[in-house]
N, CA, C and O atoms as CSV, one atom per row, in Angstrom:
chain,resi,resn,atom,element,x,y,z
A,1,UNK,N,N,128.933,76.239,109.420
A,1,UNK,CA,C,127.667,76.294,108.725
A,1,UNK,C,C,127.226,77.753,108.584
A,1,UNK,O,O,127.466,78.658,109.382
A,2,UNK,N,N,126.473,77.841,107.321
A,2,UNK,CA,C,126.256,79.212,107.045
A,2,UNK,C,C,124.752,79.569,107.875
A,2,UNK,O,O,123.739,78.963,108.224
A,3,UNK,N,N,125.296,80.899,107.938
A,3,UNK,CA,C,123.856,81.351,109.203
A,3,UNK,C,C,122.841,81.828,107.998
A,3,UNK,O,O,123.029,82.402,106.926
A,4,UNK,N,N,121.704,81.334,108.661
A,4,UNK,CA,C,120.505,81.274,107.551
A,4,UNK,C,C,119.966,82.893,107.816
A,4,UNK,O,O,119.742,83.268,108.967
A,5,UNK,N,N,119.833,83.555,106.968
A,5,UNK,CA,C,118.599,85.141,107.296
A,5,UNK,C,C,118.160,84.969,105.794
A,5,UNK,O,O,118.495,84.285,104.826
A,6,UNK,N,N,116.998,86.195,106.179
A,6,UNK,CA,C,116.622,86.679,105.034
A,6,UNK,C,C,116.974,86.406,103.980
A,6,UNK,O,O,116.061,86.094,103.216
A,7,UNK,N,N,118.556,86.377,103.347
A,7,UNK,CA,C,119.024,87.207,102.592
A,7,UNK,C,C,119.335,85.949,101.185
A,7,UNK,O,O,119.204,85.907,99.962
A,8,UNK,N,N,119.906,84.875,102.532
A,8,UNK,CA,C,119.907,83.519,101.363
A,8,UNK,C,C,119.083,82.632,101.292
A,8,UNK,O,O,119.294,81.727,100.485
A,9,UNK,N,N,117.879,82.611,102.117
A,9,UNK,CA,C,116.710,81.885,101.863
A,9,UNK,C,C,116.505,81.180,100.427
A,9,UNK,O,O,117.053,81.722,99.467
A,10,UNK,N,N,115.801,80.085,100.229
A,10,UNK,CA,C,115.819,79.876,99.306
A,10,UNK,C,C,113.894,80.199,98.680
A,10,UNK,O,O,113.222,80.068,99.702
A,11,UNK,N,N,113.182,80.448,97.787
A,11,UNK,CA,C,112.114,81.173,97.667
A,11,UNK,C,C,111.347,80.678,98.227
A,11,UNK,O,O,110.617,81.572,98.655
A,12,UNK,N,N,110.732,79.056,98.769
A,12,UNK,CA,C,110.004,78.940,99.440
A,12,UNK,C,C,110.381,78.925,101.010
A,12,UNK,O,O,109.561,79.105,101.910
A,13,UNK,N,N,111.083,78.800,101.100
A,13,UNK,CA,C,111.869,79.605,102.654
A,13,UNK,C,C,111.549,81.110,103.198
A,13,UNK,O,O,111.190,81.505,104.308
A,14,UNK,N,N,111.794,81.726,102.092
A,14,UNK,CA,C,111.782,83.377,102.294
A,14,UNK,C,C,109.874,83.673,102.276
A,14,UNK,O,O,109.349,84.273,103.214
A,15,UNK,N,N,109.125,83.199,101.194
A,15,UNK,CA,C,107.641,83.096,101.435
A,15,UNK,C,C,107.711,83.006,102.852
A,15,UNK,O,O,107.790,84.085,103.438
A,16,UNK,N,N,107.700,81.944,103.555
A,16,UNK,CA,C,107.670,81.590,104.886
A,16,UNK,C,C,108.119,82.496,105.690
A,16,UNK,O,O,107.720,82.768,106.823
A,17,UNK,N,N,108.854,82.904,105.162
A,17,UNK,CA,C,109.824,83.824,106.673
A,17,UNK,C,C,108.744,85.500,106.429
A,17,UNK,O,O,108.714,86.418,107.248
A,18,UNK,N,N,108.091,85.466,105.287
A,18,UNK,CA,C,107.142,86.857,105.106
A,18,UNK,C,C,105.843,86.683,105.843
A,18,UNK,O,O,105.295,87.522,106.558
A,19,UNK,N,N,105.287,85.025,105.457
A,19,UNK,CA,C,104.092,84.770,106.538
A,19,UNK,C,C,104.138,85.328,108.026
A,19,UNK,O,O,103.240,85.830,108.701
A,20,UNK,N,N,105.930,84.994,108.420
A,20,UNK,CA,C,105.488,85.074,109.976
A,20,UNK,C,C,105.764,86.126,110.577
A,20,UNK,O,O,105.975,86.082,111.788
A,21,UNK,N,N,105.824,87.267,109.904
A,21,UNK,CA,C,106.307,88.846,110.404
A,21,UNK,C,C,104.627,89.091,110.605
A,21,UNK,O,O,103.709,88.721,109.873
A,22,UNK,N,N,104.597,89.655,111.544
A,22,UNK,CA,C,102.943,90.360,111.992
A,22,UNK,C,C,102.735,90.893,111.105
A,22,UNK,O,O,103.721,91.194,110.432
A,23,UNK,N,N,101.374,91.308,110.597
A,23,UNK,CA,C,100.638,92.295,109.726
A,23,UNK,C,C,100.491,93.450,110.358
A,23,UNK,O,O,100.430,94.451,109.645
A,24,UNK,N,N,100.423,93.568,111.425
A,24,UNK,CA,C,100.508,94.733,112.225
A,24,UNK,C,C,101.776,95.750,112.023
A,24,UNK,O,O,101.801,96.979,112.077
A,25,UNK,N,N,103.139,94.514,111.692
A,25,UNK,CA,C,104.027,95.604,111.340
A,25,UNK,C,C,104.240,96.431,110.218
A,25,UNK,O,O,104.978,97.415,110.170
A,26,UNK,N,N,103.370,95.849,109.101
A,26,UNK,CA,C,103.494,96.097,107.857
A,26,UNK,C,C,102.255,97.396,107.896
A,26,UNK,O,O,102.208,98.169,106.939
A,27,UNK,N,N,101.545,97.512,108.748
A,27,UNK,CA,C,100.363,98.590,108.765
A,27,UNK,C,C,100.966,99.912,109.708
A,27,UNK,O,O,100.328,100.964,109.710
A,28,UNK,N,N,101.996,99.805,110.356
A,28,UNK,CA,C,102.430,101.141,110.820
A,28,UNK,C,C,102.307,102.683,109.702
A,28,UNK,O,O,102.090,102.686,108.490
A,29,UNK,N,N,102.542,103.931,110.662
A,29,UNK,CA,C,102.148,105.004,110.402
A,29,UNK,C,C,103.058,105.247,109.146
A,29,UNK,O,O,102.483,105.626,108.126
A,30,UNK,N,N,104.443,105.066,109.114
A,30,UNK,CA,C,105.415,105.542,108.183
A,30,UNK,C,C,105.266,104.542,106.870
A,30,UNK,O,O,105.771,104.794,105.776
A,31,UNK,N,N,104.424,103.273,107.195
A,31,UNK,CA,C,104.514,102.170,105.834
A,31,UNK,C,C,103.114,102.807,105.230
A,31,UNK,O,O,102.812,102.707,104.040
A,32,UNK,N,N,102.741,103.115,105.684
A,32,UNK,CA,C,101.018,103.633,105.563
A,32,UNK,C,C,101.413,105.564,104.911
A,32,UNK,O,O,100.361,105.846,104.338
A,33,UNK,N,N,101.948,106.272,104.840
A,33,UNK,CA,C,102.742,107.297,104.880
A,33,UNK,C,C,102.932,107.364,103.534
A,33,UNK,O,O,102.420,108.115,102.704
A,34,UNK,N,N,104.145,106.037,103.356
A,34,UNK,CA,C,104.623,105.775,102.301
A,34,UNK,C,C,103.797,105.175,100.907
A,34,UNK,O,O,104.209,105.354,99.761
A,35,UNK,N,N,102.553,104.433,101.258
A,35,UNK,CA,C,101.592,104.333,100.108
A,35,UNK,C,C,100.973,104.859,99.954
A,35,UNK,O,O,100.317,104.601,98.944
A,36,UNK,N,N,100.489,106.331,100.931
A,36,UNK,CA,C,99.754,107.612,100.502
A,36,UNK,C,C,101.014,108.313,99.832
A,36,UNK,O,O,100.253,108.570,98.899
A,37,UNK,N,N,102.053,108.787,99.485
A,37,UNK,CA,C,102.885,109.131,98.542
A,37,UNK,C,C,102.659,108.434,97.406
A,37,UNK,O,O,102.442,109.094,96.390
A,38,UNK,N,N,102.659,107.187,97.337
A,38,UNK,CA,C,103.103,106.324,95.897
A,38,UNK,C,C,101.307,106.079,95.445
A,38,UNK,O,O,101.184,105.527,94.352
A,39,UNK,N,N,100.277,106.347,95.996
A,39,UNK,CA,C,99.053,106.322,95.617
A,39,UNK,C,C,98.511,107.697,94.836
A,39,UNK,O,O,97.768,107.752,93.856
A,40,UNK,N,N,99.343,109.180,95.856
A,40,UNK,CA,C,99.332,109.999,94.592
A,40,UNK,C,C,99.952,110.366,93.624
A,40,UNK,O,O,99.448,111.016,92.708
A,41,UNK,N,N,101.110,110.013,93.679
A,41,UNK,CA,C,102.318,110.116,92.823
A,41,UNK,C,C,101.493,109.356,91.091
A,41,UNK,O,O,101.389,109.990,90.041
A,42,UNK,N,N,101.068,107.987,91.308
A,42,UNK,CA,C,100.580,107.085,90.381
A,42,UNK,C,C,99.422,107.701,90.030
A,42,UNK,O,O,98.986,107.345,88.935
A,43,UNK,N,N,98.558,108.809,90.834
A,43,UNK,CA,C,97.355,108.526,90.546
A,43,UNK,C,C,97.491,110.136,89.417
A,43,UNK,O,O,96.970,110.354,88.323
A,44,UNK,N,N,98.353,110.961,90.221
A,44,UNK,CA,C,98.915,112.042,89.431
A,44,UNK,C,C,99.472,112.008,87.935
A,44,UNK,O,O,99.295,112.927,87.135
A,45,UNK,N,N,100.298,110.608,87.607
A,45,UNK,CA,C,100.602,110.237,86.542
A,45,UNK,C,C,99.973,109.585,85.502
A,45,UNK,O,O,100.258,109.495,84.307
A,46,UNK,N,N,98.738,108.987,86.407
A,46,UNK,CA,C,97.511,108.076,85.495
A,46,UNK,C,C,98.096,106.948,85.352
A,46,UNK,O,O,97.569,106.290,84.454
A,47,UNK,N,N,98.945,106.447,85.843
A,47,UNK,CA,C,99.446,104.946,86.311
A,47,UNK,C,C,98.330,104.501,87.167
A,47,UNK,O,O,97.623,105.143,87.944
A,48,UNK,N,N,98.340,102.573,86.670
A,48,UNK,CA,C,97.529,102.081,87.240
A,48,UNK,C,C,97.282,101.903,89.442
A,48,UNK,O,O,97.794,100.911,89.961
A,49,UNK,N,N,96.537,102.902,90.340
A,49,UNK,CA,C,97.287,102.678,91.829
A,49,UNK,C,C,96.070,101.714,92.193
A,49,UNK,O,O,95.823,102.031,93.356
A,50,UNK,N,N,95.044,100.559,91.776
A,50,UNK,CA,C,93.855,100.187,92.473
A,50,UNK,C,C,94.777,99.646,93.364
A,50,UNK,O,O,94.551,100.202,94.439
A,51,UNK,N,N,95.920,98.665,93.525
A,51,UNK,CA,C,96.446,97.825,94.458
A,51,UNK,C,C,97.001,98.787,95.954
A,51,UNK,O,O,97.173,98.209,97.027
A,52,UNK,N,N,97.215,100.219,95.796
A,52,UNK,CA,C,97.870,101.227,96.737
A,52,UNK,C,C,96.536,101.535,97.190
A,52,UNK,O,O,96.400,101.340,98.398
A,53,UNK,N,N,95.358,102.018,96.501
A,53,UNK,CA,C,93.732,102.191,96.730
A,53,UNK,C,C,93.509,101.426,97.610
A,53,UNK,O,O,94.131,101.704,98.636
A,54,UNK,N,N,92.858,100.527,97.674
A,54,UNK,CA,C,92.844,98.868,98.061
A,54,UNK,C,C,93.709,99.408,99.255
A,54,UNK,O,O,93.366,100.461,99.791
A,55,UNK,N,N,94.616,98.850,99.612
A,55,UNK,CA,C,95.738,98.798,100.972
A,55,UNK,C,C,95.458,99.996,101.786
A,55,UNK,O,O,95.380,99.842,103.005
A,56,UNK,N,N,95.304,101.105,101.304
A,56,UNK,CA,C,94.581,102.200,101.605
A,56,UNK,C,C,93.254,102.591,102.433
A,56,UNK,O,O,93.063,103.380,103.358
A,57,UNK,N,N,92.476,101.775,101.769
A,57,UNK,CA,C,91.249,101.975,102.040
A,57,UNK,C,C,90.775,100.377,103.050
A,57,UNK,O,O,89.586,100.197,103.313
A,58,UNK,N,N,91.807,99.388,103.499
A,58,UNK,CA,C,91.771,98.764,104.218
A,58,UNK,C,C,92.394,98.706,105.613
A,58,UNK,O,O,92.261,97.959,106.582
A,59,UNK,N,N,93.372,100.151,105.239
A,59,UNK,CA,C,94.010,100.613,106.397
A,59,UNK,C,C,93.249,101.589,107.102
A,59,UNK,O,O,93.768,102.100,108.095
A,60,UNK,N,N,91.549,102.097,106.583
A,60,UNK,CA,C,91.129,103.184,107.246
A,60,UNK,C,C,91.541,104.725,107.006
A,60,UNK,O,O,91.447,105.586,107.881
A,61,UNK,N,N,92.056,104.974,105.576
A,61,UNK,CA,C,92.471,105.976,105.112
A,61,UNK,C,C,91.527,106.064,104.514
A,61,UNK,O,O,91.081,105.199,103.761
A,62,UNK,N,N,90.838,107.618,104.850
A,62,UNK,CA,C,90.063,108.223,103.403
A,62,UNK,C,C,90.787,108.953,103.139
A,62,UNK,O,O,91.577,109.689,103.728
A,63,UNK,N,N,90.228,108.538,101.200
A,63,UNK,CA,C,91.284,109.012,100.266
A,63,UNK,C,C,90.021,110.446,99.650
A,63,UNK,O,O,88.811,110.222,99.619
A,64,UNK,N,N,90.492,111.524,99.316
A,64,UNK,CA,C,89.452,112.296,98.546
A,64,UNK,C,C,89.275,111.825,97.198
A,64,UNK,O,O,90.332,111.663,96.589
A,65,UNK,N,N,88.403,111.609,96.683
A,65,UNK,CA,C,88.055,111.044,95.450
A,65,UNK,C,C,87.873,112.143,94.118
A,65,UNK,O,O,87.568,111.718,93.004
């Protein structure tokens, strides 16, 4: 039998398997790092960033406006 991960989930499987990873891990310093890059990068280009804003500003980042 094939070993189930990530990888072959089927989509409501894999939803599930995203619910149960902590939110805590997804808020670390280097994931948080990484959407202050892609928040100015977008915001530099005039691409739409409210969704990087948002995640941002719920993580306790002030952003200079």
């Amino acid at each position: 039998m094939k070993k189930m991960t990530k990888y072959n989930l089927s989509n409501e499987e894999f939803l599930n398997y995203i619910k149960s990873i902590p939110k805590s891990q997804f808020n670390n310093k280097s994931h948080i790092e990484y959407f202050k890059k892609v928040y100015e990068a977008k915001k530099k280009s005039g691409s739409d960033y409210s969704k990087e804003e948002k995640y941002l500003k719920e993580n306790g980042v002030k952003l200079d406006d």
